[in-house]
Each structure stands twice: as structure tokens, then as C-alpha cells.
N, C-alpha and C positions, 0 to 999 in steps of 0.2 A: 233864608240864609243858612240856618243850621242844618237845615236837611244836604243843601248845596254840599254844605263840608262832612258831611258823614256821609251823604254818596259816594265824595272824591277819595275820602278816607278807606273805602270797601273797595273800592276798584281797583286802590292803590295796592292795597294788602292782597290782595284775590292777585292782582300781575305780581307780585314781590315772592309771592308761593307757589305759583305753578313756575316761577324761577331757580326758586330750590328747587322743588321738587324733578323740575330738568335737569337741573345740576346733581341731584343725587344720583336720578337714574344715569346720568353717565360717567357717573366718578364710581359707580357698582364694578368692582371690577366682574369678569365672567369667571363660570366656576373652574376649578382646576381639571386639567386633563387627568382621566381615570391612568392610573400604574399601566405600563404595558404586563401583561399578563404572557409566558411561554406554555401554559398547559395547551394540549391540543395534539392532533396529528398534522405530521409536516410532511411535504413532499418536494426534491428537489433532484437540480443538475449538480454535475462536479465538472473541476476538468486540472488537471495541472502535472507534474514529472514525475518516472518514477526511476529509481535506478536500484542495481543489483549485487546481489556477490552470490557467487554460484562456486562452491571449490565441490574440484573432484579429485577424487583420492584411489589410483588404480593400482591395487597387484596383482603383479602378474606370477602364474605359480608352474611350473613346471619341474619335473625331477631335473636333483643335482647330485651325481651326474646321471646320464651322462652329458646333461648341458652343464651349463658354468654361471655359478649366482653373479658375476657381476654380470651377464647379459640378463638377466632377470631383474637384478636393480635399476638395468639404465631403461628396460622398459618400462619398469611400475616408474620411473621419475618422468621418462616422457610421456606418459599418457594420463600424470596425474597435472592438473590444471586447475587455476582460479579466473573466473570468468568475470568482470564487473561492467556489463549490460545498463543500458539506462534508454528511456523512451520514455513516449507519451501514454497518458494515461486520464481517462475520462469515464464518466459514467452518471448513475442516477443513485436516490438513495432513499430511503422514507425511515419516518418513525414517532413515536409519542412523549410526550413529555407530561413529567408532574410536576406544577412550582408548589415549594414548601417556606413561604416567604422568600427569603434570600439564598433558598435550596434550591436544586433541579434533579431531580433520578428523571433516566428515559432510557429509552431503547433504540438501535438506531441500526436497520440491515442496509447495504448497499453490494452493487453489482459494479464490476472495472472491466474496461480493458485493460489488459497491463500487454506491453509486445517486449517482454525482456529476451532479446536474442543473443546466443553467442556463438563462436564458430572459433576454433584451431588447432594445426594440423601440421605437419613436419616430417624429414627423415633424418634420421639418425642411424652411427655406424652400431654393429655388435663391436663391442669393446676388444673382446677377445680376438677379434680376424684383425684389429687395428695394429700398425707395426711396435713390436713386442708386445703385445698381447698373447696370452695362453695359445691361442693358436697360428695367430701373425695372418699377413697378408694372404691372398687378395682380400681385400675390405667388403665383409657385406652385410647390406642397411634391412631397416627396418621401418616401418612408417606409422605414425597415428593419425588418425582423423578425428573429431571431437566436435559433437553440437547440442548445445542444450537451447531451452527456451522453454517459458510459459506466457499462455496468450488470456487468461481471464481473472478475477479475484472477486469473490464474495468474502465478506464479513459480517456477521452481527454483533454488534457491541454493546456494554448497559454506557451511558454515560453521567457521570455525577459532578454537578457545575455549582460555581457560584454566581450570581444574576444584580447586576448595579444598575435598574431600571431597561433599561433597552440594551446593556452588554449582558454578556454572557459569556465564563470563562469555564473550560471544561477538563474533565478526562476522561479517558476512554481507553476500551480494550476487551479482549473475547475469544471469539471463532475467530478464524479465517480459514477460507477453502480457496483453493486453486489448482491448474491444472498443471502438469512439469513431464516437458519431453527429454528424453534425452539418448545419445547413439555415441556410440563407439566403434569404430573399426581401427583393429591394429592386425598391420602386414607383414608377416616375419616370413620366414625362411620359406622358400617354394612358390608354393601358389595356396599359404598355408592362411586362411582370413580369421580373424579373433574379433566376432563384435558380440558388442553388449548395448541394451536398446531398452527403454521402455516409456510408456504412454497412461500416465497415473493422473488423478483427482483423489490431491493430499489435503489432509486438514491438518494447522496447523493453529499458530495463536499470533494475536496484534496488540499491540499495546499505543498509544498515544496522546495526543492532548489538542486545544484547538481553542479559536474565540468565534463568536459570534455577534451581530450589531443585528437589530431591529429598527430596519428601514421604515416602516410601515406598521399598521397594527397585520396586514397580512404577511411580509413579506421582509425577510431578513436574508444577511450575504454574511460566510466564515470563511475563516482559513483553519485547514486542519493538517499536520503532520501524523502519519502513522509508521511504525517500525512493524514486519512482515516479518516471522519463520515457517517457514516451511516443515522445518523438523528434518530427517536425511531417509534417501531412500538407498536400499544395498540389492543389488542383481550382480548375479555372476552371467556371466557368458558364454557361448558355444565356439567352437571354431569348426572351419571345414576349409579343405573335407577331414573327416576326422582323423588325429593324431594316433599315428602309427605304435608311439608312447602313451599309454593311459598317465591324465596327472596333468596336462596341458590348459589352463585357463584361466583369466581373468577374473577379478571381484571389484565390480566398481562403489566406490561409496559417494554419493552426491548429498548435497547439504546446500539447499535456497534459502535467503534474504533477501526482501528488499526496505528501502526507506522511501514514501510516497510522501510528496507535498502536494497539495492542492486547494482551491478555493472554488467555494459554490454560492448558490443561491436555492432557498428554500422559500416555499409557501406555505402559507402558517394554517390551515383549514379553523378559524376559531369562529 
């Protein structure tokens, strides 16, 4: 009989503790997911708007006299223009990063399309053939034509962020390089042509800011704004056929911007 109850006794105890001890192992919670980490090389797309301000600032010079400065004022007004162009703009970008705790420095080069275009053109009288004008009627015009545009953008930037597990808030700024066309043709008296033209790869500087979220331990999506100068380019210009008057020619001065918004997706190589 005592054996009877000390067997039931062990059997009892033996199930009452592999009870706990099933109960502990699943009241264990699992261990904590490790910090997301941003150190590594990344590589990504972009894609989003970009828009422009393009002023151009033309005078025009010729002797006075025997011409007349207000006909030389009204050309440098009409062939000086502000252009504000906006398009698409996409591209790729790579770079590395270092986390410092709650730190980040990295590096960051990317390549754009940018298609900032502009185009405008008009005729206008010489002032002086206008009625009472220095010299009065018959009236006669003058014409500009005006196109700028640049069609690429590099940058390399450092960027230094602050990182709240999987975000990531940044700044940034640097290089920038791109290309900038630009043409001028002004038509004055005869068959007399004034243009001024050129075809550059300027470096200038960017400055900006941006976030970023860590979708994945590979793979994160941000939005970044950048502000774009160009810096300004100066070319004077020819005319033909050539001016009978030595002293006859244009100096353009052109000066790009742009502001780029966009959103990408990078892959995190860790």
C-alpha cells in the first residue's frame, strides 16, 4: 500500500514538472532583434522634379555716337531674361556610411538627368526711329532669340545624420557638376546677326537635407531635397558679317539654379 502511494506520489510530481517546465519554456520570451545597423555600402535609384531659375544679363555695346544709347538700352533689356524651367529628373546613386552610435558621416555620389529647358524671343522697335524719337519714323525693329538648357547633374556629397533605430535624418552638400547650354542671336539693323553661344561642363556646389527609413535589414527608401548653383558663365559674342564700326558686341552673363526634390530606394550591401 505504501509503495502504491509513493509511486502515485512520483508520477504525480514527474507530470506537475515537465508542466512547468513547459510553461517556462513558453513564457521565455525570444531574444531581442539586434539594433538595425547603417554602416556599409549602399547602392540605389532616384526619381522625382526638378525646377530652375536661369537669369541672363545681356549688353549690348556699341559706340555712342554715332548710334544712340537708348537703342543700346532697349537691346541689353530685351535680350536680358529670367528663365524658370522645371522637369523631370531621375537617376542612380551609391555610397558608404559610418554609424557612430547615434552618429552617421558617409559619402554619397549620384548621377541625374535633369532636362531643364528654356526658350524666348521677340521683336522690338529702336526707340529712336519711334515717333518722336531722336530720329522718328519709319520704325525699325530689332529681334532676340534666347535658349538655355542643361540636360545632366553629378554630385558627390559627405553626409552627416542623426539615426533613431531604423530612421535616419541627414545633411548634405558638396560638388556638383553639370552641363549648361546656352545661344543668343540678336538681329539689328541690315542683315547685321549678334550671337553669343556656348556648350560648358560647370562645377558648381549643393547643399541639402533628407530622411531615410530602413525597410529591411537590406533595403531602405528616402526623400531628399537639394538646392543646385551653377555659379555664372560670361562669353561675349561675334556678329556678322562684321561691323563696318569697330566696337559693336554683346557680353552675356548667365547664372543657373536649380531646386531638386526626390525619393529613392537604396540597398544596403551589409
Amino acid at each position: 500500500m505504501n509503495r502504491a502511494i509513493l509511486f502515485t506520489g512520483i508520477v504525480l510530481a514527474l507530470g506537475i514538472g515537465r508542466g512547468l517546465a513547459a510553461d517556462l519554456i513558453v513564457k521565455i520570451p525570444p531574444p531581442p532583434e539586434p539594433a538595425y545597423s547603417w554602416t556599409g555600402f549602399y547602392a540605389g535609384l532616384n526619381a522625382g522634379g526638378a525646377w530652375g531659375r536661369d537669369r541672363v544679363n545681356t549688353e549690348q555695346f556699341f559706340p555712342v555716337p554715332p548710334f544712340f544709347a537708348v537703342d543700346r538700352a532697349a537691346i541689353s533689356g530685351a535680350a536680358s531674361r529670367t528663365f524658370d524651367p522645371s522637369s523631370f529628373t531621375g537617376g542612380g546613386q551609391a555610397g558608404y556610411n559610418l554609424q557612430y552610435g547615434q552618429w552617421l558621416v558617409g559619402l554619397e555620389g549620384d548621377f541625374q538627368y535633369l532636362g531643364l529647358k528654356g526658350s524666348q524671343g521677340g521683336t522690338f522697335p529702336f526707340p529712336s526711329t519711334l515717333p518722336g524719337g531722336v530720329i522718328g519714323p519709319p520704325t525699325t525693329f530689332f529681334s532676340t532669340a534666347t535658349n538655355v538648357s542643361t540636360n545632366w547633374l553629378f554630385t558627390l556629397r559627405p553626409r552627416v545624420g542623426w539615426i533613431a533605430n531604423n530612421w535616419l535624418i541627414y545633411a548634405t552638400g558638396g560638388l556638383a557638376v553639370g552641363n549648361e547650354k546656352f545661344t543668343q542671336i540678336i538681329a539689328g539693323l541690315g542683315n547685321a546677326v549678334e550671337t553669343t553661344s556656348f556648350s560648358t561642363t560647370r562645377a558648381g556646389w549643393t547643399v541639402g537635407a533628407g530622411v531615410e527609413y530602413a525597410l529591411h535589414r537590406n533595403w531602405s527608401i528616402k526623400g531628399e531635397y537639394l538646392y543646385v548653383d551653377y555659379g555664372t558663365v560670361n562669353r561675349t559674342g561675334t556678329i556678322a558679317p562684321p561691323a563696318p564700326i569697330p566696337g559693336i558686341f554683346p557680353i552675356s552673363s548667365v547664372h543657373l539654379t536649380s531646386n531638386i526634390v526626390r525619393v529613392g530606394l537604396n540597398y544596403q550591401f551589409h
